[in-house]
C-alpha positions as CSV (number, residue, x, y, z in Angstrom):
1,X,43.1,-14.4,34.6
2,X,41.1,-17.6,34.2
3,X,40.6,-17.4,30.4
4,X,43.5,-15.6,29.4
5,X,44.0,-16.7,25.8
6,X,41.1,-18.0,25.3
7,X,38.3,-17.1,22.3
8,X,34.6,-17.3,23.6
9,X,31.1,-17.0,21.8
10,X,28.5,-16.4,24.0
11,X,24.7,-16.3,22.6
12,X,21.9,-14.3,24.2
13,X,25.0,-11.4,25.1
14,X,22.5,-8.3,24.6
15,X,21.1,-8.6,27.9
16,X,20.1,-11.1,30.8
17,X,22.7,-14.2,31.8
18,X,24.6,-13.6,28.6
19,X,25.6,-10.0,29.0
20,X,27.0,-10.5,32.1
21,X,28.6,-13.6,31.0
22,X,30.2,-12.0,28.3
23,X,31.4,-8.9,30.2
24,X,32.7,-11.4,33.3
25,X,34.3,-13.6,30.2
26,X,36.0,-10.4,28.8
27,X,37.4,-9.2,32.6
28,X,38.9,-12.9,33.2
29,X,41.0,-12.7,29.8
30,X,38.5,-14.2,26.6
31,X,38.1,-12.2,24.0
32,X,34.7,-12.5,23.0
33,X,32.4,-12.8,20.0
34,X,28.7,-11.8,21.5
35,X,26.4,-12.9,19.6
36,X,22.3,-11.7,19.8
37,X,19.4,-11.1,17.3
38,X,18.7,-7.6,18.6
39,X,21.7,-5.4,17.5
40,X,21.5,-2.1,19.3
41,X,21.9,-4.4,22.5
42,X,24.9,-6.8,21.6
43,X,26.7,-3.6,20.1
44,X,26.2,-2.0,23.4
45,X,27.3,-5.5,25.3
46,X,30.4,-5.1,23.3
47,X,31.3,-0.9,24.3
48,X,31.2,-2.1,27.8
49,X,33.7,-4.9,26.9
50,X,35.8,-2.7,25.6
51,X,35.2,0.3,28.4
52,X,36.3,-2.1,30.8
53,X,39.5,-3.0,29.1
54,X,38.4,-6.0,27.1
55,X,38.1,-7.4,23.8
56,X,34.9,-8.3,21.8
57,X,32.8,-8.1,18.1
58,X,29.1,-8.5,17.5
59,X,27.5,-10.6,15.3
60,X,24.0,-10.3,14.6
61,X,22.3,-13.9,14.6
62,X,18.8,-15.5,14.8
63,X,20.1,-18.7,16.5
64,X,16.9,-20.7,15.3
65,X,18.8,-20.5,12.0
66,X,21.2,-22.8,10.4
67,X,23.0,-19.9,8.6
68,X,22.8,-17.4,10.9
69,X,24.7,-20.2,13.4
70,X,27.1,-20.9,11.1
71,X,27.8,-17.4,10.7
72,X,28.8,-16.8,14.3
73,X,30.9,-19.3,14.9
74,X,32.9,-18.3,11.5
75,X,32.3,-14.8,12.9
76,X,34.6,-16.1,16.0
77,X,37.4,-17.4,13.8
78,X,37.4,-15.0,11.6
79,X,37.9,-11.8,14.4
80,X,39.9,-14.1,16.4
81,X,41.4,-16.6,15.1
82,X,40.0,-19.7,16.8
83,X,36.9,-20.7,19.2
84,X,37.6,-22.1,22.4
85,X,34.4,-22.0,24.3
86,X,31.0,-22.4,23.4
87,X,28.0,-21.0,25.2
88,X,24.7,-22.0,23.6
89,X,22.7,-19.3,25.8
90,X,19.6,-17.4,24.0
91,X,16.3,-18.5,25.1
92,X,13.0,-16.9,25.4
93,X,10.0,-17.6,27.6
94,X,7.3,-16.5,25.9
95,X,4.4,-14.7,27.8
96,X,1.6,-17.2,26.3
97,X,3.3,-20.4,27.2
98,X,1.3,-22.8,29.4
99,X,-0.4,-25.8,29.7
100,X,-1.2,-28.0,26.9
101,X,-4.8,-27.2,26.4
102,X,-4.0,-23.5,26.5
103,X,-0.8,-23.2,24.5
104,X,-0.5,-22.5,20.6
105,X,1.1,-24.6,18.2
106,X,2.6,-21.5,17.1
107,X,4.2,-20.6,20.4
108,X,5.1,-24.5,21.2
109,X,6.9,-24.4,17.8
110,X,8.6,-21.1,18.5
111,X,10.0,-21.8,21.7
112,X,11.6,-25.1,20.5
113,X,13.1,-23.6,17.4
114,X,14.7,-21.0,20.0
115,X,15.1,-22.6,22.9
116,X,16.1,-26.2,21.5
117,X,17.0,-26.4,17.7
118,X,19.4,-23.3,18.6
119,X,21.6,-25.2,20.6
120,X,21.4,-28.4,17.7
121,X,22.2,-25.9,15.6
122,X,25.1,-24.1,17.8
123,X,27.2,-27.4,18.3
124,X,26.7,-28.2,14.4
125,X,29.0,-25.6,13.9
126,X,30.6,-24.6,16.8
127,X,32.0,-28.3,17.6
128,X,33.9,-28.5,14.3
129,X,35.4,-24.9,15.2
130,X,36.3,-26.5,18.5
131,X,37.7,-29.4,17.0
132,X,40.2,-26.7,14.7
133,X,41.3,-25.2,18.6
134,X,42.4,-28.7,19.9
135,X,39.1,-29.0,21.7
136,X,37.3,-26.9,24.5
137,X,34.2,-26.0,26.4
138,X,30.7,-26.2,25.3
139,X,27.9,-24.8,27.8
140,X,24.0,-25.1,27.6
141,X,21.9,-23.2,28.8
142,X,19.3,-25.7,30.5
143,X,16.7,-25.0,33.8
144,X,15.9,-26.3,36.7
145,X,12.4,-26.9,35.1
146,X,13.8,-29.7,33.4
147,X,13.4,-31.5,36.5
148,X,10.3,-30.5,37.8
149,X,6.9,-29.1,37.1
150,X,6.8,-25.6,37.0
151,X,3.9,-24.0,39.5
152,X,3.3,-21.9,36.8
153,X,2.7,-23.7,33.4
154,X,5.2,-23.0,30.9
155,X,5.3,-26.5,28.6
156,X,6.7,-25.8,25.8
157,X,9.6,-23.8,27.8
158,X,10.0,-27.0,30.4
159,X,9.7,-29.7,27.4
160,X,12.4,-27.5,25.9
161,X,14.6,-27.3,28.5
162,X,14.6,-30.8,29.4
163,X,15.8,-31.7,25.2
164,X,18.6,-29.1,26.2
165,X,19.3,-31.4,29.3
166,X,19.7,-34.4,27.3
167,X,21.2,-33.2,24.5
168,X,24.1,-32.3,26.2
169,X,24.7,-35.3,27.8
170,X,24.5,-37.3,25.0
171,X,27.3,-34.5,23.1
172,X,29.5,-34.9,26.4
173,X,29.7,-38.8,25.8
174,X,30.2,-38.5,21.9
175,X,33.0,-35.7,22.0
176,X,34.7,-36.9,25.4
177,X,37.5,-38.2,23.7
178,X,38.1,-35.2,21.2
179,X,38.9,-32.9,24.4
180,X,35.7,-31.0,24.1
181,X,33.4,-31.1,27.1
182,X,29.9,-30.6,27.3
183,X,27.8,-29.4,30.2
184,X,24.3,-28.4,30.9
185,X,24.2,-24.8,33.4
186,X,20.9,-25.0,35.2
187,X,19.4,-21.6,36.8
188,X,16.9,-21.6,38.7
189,X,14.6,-18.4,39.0
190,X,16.2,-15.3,38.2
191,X,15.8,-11.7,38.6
192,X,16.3,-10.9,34.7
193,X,13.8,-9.4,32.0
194,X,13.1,-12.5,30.6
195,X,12.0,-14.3,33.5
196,X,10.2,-10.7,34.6
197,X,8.1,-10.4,31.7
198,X,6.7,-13.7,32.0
199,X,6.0,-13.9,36.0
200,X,4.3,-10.4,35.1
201,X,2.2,-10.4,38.7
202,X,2.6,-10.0,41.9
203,X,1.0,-13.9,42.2
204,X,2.8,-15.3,39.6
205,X,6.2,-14.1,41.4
206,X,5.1,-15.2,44.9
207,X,3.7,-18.7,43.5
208,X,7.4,-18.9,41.6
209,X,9.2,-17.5,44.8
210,X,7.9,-19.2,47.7
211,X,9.5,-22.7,46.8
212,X,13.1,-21.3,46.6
213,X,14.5,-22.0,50.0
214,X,16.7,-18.8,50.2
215,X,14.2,-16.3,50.1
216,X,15.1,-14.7,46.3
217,X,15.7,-14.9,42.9
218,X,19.2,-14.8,41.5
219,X,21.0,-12.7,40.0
220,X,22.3,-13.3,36.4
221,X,25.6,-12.4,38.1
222,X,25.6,-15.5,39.9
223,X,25.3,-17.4,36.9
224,X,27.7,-16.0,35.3
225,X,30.2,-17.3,37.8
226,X,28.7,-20.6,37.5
227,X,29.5,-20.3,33.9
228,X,33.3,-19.1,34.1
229,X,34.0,-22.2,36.0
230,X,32.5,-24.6,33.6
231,X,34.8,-22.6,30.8
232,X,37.6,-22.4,32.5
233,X,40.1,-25.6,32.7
234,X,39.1,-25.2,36.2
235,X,36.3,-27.9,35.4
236,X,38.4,-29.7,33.0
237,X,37.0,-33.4,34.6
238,X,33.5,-32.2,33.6
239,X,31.8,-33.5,30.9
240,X,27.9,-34.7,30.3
241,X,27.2,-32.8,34.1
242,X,24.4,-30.3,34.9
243,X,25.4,-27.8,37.3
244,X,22.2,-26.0,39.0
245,X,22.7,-23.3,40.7
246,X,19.2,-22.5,41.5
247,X,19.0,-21.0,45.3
248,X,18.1,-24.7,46.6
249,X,14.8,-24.9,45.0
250,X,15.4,-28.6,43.4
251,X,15.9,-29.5,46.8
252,X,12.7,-28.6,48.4
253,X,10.5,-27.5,45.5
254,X,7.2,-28.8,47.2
255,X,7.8,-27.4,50.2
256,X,6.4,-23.6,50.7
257,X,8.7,-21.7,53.4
C-alpha cells in the first residue's frame, strides 16, 4: 500500500475531491483524520472508511479559523500519534461570485477567508506537526483558473486560487530543506456539487465545457489519484510544483471544439 504507516488530514472530506481522497487515502494504508465544517457528512466520510476496512476520526472545523485549524491538526496527533500529510482542500464557489462590478464585498471577503486564509491558516499548524513527524507532504488545493480567465466570471474564486498558487510555492522553497514538500493540485472542471451548484444552467455548463479538449468534466476520482501520488514518497523530488490535471483545457482553453 502506498501510504502504509502514514497519518493524513484531509480538509473538505464530507463530500466532493476530499471524500474521495480520504476514502482512496484510507484503502492505500493512511489512517485518516477528515476534517469538514458540516458534521453529519465528515461522520459519514468516516463509516465508509471504516466499512471498507480503514481507519479514520472526524473533526469538526471551520478552516477560515485559526482555532478551529489548530484544532485539527492536534486532532491528528492526538488520534494518531503524528501527521504525515497535509491536504489543505475545503473551498467553496459561491453562487454570486463574478465580475468585479457585480460581486459583493461580502462574498469577495468570504471566499478568501475560505478559499485562501484556510490554507495560511492550515500550514500554520500543520507544518510544525509535520516538522514533529520528520517532515512530509503538504497539498493545496489550487485551479486551473489560476491561470486563466474563467468564461464564466468567478473573481474572487480565481484571485483566490491564484494566492493558493503562490503560496505554495513560496512554502515549498522555505521548507525544502526540513523534508517537507509543498505542492499545488490543480483540477480543472469537475463533475462535483460544488462546481454543480455554481454552473447551475445548461449555458453555463456548455460555456465551461466546450473548452475542455476531452469532451467532460472530471471526476473527483481522478483527482484523488492525482493526490495519492503527490502524498506518496512516490513524488518525493516534488516540491513548489503544480500538477493540473484538468482534461487538457490549459492547453487549448481558447479554442471551442
Amino acid at each position: 500500500m502506498r501510504l502504509a504507516g502514514k497519518v493524513a488530514l484531509v480538509t473538505g472530506a464530507g463530500s466532493g475531491i476530499g471524500r474521495a481522497t480520504a476514502l482512496l487515502f484510507a484503502r492505500e494504508g493512511a489512517k485518516v483524520l477528515v476534517v469538514d465544517v458540516n458534521t453529519a457528512a465528515g461522520k459519514e466520510t468516516v463509516e465508509q472508511i471504516a466499512a471498507a476496512g480503514g481507519q479514520g476520526a472526524f473533526a469538526h472545523a471551520d478552516v477560515s479559523k485559526a482555532a478551529d485549524c489548530a484544532a485539527m491538526v492536534q486532532a491528528a496527533e492526538t488520534n494518531f500519534g503524528k501527521l504525515n500529510v497535509l491536504f489543505n482542500n475545503a473551498g467553496i464557489s459561491h453562487a454570486d461570485d463574478d465580475d468585479a462590478v457585480k460581486t459583493s464585498e461580502e462574498v469577495w471577503d468570504l471566499t478568501m477567508a475560505i478559499n485562501l486564509k484556510s490554507v495560511f491558516l492550515g500550514c500554520k499548524y500543520g507544518i510544525p506537526a509535520l516538522r514533529r513527524a520528520g517532515g512530509g507532504s503538504v497539498i493545496n488545493t489550487a485551479s486551473f483558473v489560476a491561470h486563466l480567465g474563467a468564461a464564466t466570471p468567478q473573481l474572487a474564486y480565481t484571485a483566490s486560487k491564484g494566492g493558493v498558487l503562490a503560496m505554495s510555492r513560496e512554502l515549498a522553497a522555505v521548507h525544502a530543506r526540513e523534508n517537507i514538500r509543498v505542492n499545488a493540485l490543480s483540477p480543472g472542471p469537475l463533475r462535483t456539487e460544488l462546481l454543480m451548484k455554481y454552473l447551475n444552467t445548461d449555458e453555463k455548463k456548455q460555456r465551461r465545457l466546450v473548452h475542455v479538449p476531452m469532451g467532460r468534466f472530471g471526476e473527483a476520482q481522478e483527482i484523488a489519484q492525482a493526490a495519492l501520488f503527490l502524498a506518496s514518497d512516490e513524488s518525493s523530488f516534488m516540491t513548489g510544483s503544480e500538477f493540473l490535471v484538468d482534461g487538457g483545457i490549459t492547453a487549448a482553453y481558447t479554442t471551442p471544439l
